[in-house]
N, C-alpha and C positions, 0 to 999 in steps of 0.2 A: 348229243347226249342220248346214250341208253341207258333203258334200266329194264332189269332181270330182276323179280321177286322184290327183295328187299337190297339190293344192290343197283347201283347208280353208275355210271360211265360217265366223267367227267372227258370230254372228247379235244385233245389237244397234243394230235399227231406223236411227237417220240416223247409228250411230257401229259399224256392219258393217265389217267389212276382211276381206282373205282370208287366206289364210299359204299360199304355195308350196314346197314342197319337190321342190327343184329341180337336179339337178347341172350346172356350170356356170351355175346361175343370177344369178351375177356379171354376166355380162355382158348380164342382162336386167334388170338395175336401175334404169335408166336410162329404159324404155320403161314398165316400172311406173308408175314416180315418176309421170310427164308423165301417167298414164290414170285416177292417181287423185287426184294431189294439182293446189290452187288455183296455187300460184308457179310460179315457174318460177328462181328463185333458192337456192340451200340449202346450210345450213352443216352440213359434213361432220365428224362426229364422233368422232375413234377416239384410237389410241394410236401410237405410233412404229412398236413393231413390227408389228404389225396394218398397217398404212397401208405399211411395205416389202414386205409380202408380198403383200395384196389389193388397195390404193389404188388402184392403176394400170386393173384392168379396173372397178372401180366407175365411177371421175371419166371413166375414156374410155365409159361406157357413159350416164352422166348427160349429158356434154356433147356427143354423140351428138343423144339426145334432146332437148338445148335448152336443157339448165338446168344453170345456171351456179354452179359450187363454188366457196366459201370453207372452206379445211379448218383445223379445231381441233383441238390435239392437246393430249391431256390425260398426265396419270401412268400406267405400269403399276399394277395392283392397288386395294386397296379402298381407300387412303389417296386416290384421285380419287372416291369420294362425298363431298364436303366443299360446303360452302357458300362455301368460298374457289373452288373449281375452279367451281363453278357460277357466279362472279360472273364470274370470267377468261370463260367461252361469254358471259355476258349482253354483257360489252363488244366483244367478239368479233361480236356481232349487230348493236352499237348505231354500233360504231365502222364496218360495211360498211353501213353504215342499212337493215337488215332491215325489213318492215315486216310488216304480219300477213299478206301473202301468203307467210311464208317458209317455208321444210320444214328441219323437222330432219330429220338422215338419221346413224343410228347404225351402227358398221361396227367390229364390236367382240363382247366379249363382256357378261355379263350387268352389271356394273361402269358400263362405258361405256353401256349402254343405260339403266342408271337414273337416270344423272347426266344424261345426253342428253336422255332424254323428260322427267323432272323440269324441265329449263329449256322444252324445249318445252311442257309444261303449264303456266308463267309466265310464260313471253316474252308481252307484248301481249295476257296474258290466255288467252295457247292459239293457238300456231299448229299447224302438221301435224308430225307427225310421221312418223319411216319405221325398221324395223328391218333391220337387216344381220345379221343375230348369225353368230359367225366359232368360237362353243365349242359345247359338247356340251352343258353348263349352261345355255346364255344359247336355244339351238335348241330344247331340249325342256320349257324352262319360263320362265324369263324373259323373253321376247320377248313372249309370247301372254297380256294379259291386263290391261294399262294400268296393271299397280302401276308406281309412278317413288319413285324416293326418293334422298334424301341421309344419312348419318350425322350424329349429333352426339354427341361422347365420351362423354356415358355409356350410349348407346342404338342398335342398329341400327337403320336406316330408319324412325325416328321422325319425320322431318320428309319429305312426300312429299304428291304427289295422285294421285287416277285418270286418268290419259291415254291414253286407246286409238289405238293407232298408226292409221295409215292405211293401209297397209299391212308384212306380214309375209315377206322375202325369205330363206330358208335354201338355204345351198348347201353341202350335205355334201363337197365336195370341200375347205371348207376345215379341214374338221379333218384334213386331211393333214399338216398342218405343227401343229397342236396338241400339246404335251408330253403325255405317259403321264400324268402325275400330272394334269392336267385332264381328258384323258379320262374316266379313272377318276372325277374328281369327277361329272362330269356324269352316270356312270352310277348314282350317289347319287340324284337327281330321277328317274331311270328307274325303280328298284327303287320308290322313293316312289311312284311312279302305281300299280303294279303292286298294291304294298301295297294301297292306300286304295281302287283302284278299277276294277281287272283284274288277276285272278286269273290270266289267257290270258297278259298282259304278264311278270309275275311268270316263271311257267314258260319263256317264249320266253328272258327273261334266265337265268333256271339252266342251259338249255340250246345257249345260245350265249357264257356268257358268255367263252370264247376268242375266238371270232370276233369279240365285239363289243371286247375288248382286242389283239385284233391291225388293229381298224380297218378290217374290211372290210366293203365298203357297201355289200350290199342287207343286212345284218345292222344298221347304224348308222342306212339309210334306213329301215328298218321299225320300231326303235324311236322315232326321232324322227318319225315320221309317227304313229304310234300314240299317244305321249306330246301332241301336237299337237291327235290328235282327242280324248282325256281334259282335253285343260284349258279347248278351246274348249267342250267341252258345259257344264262347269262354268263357267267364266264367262260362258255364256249365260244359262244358270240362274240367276247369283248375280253379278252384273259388282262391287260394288260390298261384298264379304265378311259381309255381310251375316248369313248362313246354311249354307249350304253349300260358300262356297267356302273356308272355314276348313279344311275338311279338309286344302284343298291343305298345312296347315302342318306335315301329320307330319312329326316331327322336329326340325322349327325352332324351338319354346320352348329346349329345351335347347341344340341345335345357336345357335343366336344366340349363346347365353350362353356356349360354350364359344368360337367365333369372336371375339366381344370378346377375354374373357379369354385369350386366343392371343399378341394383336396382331401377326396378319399370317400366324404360322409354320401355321396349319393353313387348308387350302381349305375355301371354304364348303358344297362337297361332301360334303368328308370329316366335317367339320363336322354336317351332315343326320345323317351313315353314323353317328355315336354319338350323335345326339341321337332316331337311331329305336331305336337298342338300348336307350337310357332308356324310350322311350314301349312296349317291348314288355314291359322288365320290372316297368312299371309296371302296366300290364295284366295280365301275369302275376301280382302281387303282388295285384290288386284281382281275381282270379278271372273275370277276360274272355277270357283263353285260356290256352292250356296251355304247358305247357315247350317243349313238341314247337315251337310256332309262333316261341316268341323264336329254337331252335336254327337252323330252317329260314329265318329271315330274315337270324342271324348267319352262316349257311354263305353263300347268295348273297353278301351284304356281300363278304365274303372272297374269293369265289370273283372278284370285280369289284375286287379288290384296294384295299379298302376295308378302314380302323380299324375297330375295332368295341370298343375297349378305351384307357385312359387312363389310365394308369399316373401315380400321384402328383397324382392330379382332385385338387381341393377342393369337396368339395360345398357347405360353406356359401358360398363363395365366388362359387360358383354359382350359387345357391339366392337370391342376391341381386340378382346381376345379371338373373335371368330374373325376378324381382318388377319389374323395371324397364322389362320388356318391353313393347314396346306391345298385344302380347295378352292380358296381362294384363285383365281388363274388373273395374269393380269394385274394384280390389284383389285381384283372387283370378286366377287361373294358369287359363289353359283349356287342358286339353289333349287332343288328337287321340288316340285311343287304338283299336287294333287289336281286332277282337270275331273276326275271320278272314282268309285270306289275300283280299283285296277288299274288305275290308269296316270304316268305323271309324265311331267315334263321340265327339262331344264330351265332355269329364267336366270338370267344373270344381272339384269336392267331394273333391280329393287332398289328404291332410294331409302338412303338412309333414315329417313323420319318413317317410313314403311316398315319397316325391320323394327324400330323403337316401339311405334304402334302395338306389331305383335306380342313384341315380348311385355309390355306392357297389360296385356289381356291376360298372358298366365302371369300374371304376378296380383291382379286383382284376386 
């Protein structure tokens, strides 16, 4: 992984791309597209709202450069991971006769960009893709790293492939118009880096975490630039989850399972924010850290104005749905587990009354 200024190298031989963190880099999307991708044609992926607030300097910035938009607009929220909404883009391609020269170009948040590359990693086999990401979530983790997926009711993002974009476009200016409550989620994936793999990151967020909920942006640009260079060294390392890049999942066993069992009412942020309170007091429970460490992650959580508690959980209820996870390996639950602040490691050997335990703590 390199990085130049505010540009990043995600390093993966003929399937390399950069991620730029850029303000006003909206209106440099268009000269991107054309220097790294084959088409010159591309279907523009996002959402209503999205599309009335940013559309305008993306498509004048694209057909600037020469390449011609057909835009798609999908659902708000997760109910557009669907294999219904992915069929709508497939004819959407078929019916403007895309051919394998085409680019997906995602302009949205992390939602829109799974459903987006997911058709891009099956259209014709794989055509290009391109990321826009417009949230806090979708900038500092989703964007950067080729997972794509769609849902199917009994499973989050179990039906999905690896697509490495072609290129990564973030322009912190647009979370100017992002609601507080996605803010907030997005600083859920931030804490998450910090945890599992800067200690440095960690702290910077305890110590701004004002700055970083009132939205100001060298405090926004330095964690998603930092969040940026933790996930491309990791999927440098590990493109394909092989090993290492499972880490990235603290929180998301439980956090999944509690997002299903939601349907809809809780962000997949917030979501993370009590599925790492389980993985800390599961670690606590199993003698991998101390009280002191669950405290210190529940105060940030909070401090980022983040759940950290779940009043009226059902654990077994949970307890089932995350056996249905696709992390699950084996039959058996892996899960990411805290040893320090930076630092985690796989355990897969949690007995079931262990897991109930936990989830029983955020439910008090």
């Amino acid at each position: 992984m390199r990085t130049s200024g505010t540009s990043i190298s995600v390093e993966l031989e003929d399937r390399s791309y950069r991620v730029h963190v850029q303000p006003q880099g909206l209106a440099e999307v268009g000269r991107a597209v054309a220097s790294v991708c084959r088409g010159r044609r591309c279907l523009l992926v996002s959402c209503r709202r999205v599309v009335r607030l940013w559309g305008e300097p993306v498509v004048r910035s694209l057909e600037s450069a020469g390449v011609a938009v057909t835009t798609a607009l999908v659902p708000d929220g997760e109910q557009a991971k669907s294999l219904q909404q992915a069929e709508k883009l497939y004819e959407a391609l078929l019916r403007a006769r895309f051919d394998r020269q085409a680019v997906v170009v995602s302009l949205g948040g992390g939602v829109v960009g799974d459903l987006a590359g997911f058709v891009a990693a099956t259209y014709q086999r794989g055509v290009d893709f391109v990321q826009v990401p417009t949230t806090l979530l979708a900038q500092v983790d989703a964007s950067v790293g080729g997972k794509t997926a769609v849902n199917h009711p009994r499973a989050k993002n179990m039906i999905g492939a690896f697509h490495q974009p072609r290129l990564v476009m973030i322009d912190p200016v647009t979370l100017s118009s992002l609601p507080k409550r996605q803010l907030r989620g997005g600083l859920a994936e931030v804490i998450k880096h910090g945890v599992i793999l800067d200690a440095r990151l960690f702290r910077y967020v305890e110590q701004h975490a004002d700055a970083l909920l009132a939205a100001e942006p060298e405090a926004l640009k330095h964690v998603i630039r930092r969040s940026c260079q933790l996930k491309a060294e990791v999927v440098t390392a590990d493109e394909r989850e092989s090993g290492l890049r499972a880490i990235l999942n603290y929180g998301h066993t439980l956090g999944h399972a509690v997002e299903s069992a939601s349907a809809g009412r809780w962000l997949h942020g917030e979501c993370v924010s009590l599925g790492m309170m389980g993985a800390a007091y599961l670690a606590e429970d199993l003698g991998m850290v101390t009280a002191a460490f669950a405290g210190r992650q529940r105060d940030v959580l909070r401090a980022a104005g983040l759940p950290v508690r779940l009043p009226g959980l059902a654990p077994e209820q949970l307890w089932e749905r995350m056996s249905h996870d696709k992390k699950a390996a084996a039959g058996s639950l892996r899960w990411v587990l805290p040893t320090r602040i930076g630092e985690v490691r796989i355990v897969s050997d949690v007995s079931k009354e262990t897991v109930l335990r936990a989830l029983e703590r955020i439910g008090e």
